[in-house]
C-alpha positions in Angstrom: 0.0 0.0 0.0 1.5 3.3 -0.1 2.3 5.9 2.1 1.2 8.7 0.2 -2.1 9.9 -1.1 -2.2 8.7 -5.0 -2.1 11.5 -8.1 -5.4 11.2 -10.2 -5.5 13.3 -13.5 -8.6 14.8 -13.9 -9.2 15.4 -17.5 -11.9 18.4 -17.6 -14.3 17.1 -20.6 -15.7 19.4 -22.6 -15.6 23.1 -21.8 -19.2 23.8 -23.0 -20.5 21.1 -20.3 -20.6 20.4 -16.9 -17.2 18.8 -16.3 -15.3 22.1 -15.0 -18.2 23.2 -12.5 -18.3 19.1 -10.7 -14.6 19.3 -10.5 -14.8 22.7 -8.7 -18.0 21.6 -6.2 -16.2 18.3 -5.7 -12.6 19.6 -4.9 -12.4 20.0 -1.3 -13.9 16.1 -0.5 -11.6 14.8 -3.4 -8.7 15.2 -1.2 -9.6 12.9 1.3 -8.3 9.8 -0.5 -6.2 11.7 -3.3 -3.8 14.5 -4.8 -6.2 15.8 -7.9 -5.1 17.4 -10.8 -7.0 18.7 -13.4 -5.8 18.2 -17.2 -7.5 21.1 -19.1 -8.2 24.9 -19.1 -7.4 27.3 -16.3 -9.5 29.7 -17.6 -12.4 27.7 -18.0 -11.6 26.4 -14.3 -11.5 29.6 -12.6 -15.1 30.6 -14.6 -16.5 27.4 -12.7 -15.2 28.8 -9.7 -17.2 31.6 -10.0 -20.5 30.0 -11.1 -20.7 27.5 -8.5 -19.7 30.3 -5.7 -16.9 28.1 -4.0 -14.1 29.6 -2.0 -10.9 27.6 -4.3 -8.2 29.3 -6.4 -6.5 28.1 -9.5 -3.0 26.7 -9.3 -2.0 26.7 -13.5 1.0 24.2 -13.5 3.4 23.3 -16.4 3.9 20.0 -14.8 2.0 17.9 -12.7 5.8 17.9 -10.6 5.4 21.8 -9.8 1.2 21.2 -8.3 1.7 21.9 -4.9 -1.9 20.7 -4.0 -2.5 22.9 -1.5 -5.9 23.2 0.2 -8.0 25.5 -1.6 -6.3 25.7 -4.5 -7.0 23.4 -7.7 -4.1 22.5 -9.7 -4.8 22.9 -13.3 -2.4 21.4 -15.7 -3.2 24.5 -18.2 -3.0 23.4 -21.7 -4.6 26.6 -23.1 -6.8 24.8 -25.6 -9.8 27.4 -26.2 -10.1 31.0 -26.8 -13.8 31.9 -25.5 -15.7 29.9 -23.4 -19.2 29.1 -24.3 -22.2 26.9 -22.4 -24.4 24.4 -23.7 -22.6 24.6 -27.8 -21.2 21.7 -29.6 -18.3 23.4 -31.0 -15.4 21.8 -32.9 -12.7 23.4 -30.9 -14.0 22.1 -28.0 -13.7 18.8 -29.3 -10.1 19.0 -30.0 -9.6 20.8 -26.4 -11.5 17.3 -25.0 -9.2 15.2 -27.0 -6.0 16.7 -26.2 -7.0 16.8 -22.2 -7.2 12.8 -22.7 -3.6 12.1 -24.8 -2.1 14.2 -22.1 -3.3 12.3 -19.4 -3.1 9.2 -21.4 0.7 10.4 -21.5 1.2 11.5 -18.2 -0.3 8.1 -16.8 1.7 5.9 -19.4 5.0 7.4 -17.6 4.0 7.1 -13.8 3.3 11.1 -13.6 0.1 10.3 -12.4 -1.6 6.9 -10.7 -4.9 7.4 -12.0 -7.1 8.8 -14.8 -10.3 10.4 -14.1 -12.4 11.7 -17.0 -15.1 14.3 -16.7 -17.4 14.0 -19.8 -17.0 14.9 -23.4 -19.6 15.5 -26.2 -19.1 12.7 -28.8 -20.9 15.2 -31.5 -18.2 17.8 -31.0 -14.8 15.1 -30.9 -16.4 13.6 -34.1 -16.2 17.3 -35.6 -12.3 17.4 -34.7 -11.9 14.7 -36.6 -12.2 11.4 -33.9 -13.5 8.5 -35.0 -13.4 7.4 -31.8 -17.5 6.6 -30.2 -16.1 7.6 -26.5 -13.4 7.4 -24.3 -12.7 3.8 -24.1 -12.0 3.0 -27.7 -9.6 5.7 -27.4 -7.8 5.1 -24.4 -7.4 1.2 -25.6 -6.0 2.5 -28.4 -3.3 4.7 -27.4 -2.3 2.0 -24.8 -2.3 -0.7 -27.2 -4.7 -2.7 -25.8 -7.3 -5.5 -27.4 -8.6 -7.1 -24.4 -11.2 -4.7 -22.6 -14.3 -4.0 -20.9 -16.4 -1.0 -19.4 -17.0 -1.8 -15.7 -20.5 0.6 -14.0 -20.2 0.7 -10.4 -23.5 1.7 -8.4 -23.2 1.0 -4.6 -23.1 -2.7 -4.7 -24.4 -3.6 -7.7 -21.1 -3.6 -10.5 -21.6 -4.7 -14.1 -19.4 -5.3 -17.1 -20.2 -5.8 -20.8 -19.2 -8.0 -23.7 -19.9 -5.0 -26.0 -20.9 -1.8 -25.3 -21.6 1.0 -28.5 -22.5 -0.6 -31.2 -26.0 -1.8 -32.6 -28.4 -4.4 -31.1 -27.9 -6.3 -34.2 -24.1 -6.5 -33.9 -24.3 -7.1 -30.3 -25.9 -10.3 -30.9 -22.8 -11.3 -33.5 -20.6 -9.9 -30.6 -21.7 -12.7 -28.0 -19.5 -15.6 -28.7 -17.9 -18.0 -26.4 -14.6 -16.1 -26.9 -16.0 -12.6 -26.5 -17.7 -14.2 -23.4 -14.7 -15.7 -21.5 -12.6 -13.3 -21.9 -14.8 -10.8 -20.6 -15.7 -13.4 -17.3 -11.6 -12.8 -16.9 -11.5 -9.1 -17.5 -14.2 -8.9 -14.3 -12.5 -11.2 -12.5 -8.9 -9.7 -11.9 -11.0 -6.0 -11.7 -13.0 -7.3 -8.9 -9.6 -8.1 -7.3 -8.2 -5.1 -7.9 -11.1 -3.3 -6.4 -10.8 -5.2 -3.4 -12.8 -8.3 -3.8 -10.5 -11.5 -2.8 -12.3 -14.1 -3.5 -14.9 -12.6 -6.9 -18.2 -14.4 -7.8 -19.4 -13.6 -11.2 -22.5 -13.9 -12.6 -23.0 -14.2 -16.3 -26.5 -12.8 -17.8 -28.2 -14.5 -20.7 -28.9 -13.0 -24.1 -32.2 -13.9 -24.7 -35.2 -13.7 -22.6 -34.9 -16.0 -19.1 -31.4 -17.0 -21.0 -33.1 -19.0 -23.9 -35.4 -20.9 -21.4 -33.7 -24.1 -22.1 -33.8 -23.6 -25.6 -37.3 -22.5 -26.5 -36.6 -19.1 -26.9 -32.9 -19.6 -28.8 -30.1 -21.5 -28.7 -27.1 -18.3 -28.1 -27.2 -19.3 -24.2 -26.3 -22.6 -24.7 -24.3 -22.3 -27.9 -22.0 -19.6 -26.7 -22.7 -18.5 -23.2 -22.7 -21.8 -21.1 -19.3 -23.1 -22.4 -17.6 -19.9 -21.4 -18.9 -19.7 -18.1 -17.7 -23.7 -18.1 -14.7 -22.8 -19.2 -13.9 -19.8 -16.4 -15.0 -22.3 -13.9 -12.1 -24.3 -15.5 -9.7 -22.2 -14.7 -10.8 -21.5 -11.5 -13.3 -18.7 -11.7 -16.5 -18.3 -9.9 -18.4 -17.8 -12.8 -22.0 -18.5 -12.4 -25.2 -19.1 -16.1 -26.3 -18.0 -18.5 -29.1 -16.7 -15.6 -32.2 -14.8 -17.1 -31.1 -11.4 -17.6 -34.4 -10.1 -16.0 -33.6 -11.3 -12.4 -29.4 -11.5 -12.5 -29.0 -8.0 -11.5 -31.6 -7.9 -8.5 -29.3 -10.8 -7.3 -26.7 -8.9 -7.5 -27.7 -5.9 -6.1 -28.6 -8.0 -3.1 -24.9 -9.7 -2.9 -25.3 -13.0 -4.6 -22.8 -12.0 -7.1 -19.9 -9.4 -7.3 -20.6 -7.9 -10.9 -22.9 -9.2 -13.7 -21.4 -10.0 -17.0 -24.2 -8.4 -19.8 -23.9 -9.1 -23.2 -24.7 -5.5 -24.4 -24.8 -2.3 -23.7 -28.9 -1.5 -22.7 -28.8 -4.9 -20.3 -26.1 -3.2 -18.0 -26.6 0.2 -18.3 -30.1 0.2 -17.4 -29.9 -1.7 -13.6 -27.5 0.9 -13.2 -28.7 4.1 -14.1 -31.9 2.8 -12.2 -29.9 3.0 -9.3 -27.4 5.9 -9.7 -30.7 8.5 -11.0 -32.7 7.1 -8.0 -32.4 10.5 -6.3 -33.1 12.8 -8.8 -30.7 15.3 -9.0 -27.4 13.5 -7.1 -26.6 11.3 -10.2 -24.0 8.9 -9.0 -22.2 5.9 -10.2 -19.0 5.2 -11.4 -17.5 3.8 -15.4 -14.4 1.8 -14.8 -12.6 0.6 -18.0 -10.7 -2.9 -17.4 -8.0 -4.3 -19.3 -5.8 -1.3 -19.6 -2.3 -1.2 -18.2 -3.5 2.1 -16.3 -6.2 3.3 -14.2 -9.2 4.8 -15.6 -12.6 6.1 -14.4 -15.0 8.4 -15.6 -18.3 9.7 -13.9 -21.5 7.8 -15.2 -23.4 11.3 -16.9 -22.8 13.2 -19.8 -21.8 17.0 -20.3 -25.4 18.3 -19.7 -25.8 21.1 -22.1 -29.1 21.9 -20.5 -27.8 23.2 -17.2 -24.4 23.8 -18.1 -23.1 27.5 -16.6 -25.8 27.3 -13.9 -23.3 25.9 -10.7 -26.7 23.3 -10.6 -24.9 19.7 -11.6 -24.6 16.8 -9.1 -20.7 16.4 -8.6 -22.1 12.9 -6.4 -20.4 10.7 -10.1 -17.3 12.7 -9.5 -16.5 12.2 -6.2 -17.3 8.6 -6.7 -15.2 8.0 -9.7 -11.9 9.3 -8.3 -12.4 7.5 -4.9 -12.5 4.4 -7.1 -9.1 5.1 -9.1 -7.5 6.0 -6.0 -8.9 2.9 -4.3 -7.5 1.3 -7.6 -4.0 2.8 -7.8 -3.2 2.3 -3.6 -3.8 -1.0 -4.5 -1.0 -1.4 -7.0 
């Protein structure tokens, strides 16, 4: 474990959205657990200062070595990537300002600068006008670590799932689910759950079609392709635990049967857990973990919120939650 609070870059997200104002309301409680620095835009930092009223400075740093992370005073790694600051706009300039907040942290991560990666939320309209071809952060970040095995890990309280595919169609998703995808999915979750804590993980594996095929009366995918993966974790020593019908499997879970549900798609994880994490209205929580890469990376579970972007009025709840994680994460390594 180590004797020192770990570093987690904060990439800001996209200056026209809510990223910069969470980062400022959250500040003060994210130094419980952590040394924050935020990758992006001074200016745009000291602006959410003002909207959201809080009593914090900006620190603009060169180098996440000269951050003194002092109380009260944000560290902002100051790339200087936009000339006006906007609300609520998809704008191509803030696009490439989102892109170049994630290389550098990408960067500064890769070469043990920071522990931990933290992203605040982009607009995927206004990266795919810079030019990315990327549909989020993941593809990205496995990309520039030169990664093929991943996953994208939600986090709500006690219910955690993980995903054999996340953003692509319903049709493909269905191609996606084969024993290979499967299984190597099971082991992605597995050595997460360990590094989040878990010693001894318990997975269970949701079915693709409705009450996982219902022995073969409603499909044969379950069988086919689900059930000799989960055979095959069990194998190699992995508490892996279906095909179970995807319409009770998180319920389990949520009530501590299992440690994290394996979904097939994106819709049959995201939706137990948004349930959760939007419960309370306005204090959207939860937390995206992506597994698989050689470096730590969460994100908050919300989007940049164009609607009430400028107003000081966003939850910073996902936040707070997403960089406890990662530092949870790195004191672990």
């Amino acid at each position: 474990m180590r004797e020192t609070k770990p570093i987690v870059g904060i990439t800001m997200g996209d200056p026209g959205g809510v990223g910069a104002e969470v980062i400022v309301k959250a500040y003060e409680r994210l130094r419980g657990n952590s040394r924050p620095i935020v990758i992006g835009d001074a200016s745009v930092i000291t602006d959410a200062i003002e909207v959201c009223d809080v009593s914090l400075s900006v620190e603009a740093v060169d180098s996440v070595a000269d951050a003194t992370f002092e109380q009260e005073r944000v560290p902002v790694l100051d790339l200087d990537a936009i000339d006006e600051l906007v609300y609520g706009e998809v704008r191509e300039g803030y696009g490439s300002a989102s892109l170049m907040y994630i290389e550098r942290a990408i960067e500064l991560a890769t070469d043990g600068d920071i522990d931990a990666i933290t992203t605040a939320p982009i607009n995927k309209q206004a990266t795919k006008l810079a030019g990315s071809e990327y549909a989020g952060h993941t593809g990205m970040l496995a990309d520039y670590t030169d990664t093929k095995n991943y996953s994208m890990m939600l986090v709500e309280d006690e219910l955690r799932v993980t995903h054999v595919s996340t953003h692509v169609s319903l049709r493909k998703a269905c191609d996606l689910v084969t024993t290979e995808n499967v299984l190597e999915t099971i082991r992605l979750t597995n050595t997460a759950l360990r590094d989040l804590g878990v010693e001894s993980p318990s997975v269970g594996v949701a079915g693709l079609n409705p009450h996982a095929s219902d022995g073969g009366l409603l499909g044969d995918d379950d069988d086919a392709e689900i059930k000799p993966a989960v055979e095959q974790a069990r194998e190699e020593g992995i508490d892996a635990t279906g095909p179970e019908s995807p319409d009770t499997v998180y319920v389990r879970a949520a009530r501590g049967e299992f440690d994290c549900v394996v979904s097939m798609y994106h819709d049959q994880g995201h939706i137990p857990i948004k349930m959760l994490g939007f419960a309370g209205g306005s204090a959207v929580s939860g937390v995206n973990v992506t597994i698989g890469l050689p470096i730590i990376r969460t994100s908050v579970d919300h989007g940049t919120a164009f609607d009430i972007a400028g107003q000081g009025v966003a939850s910073e709840q996902s936040l707070i939650d997403a960089v406890n994680v990662a530092a949870d994460m790195a004191s672990r390594h």
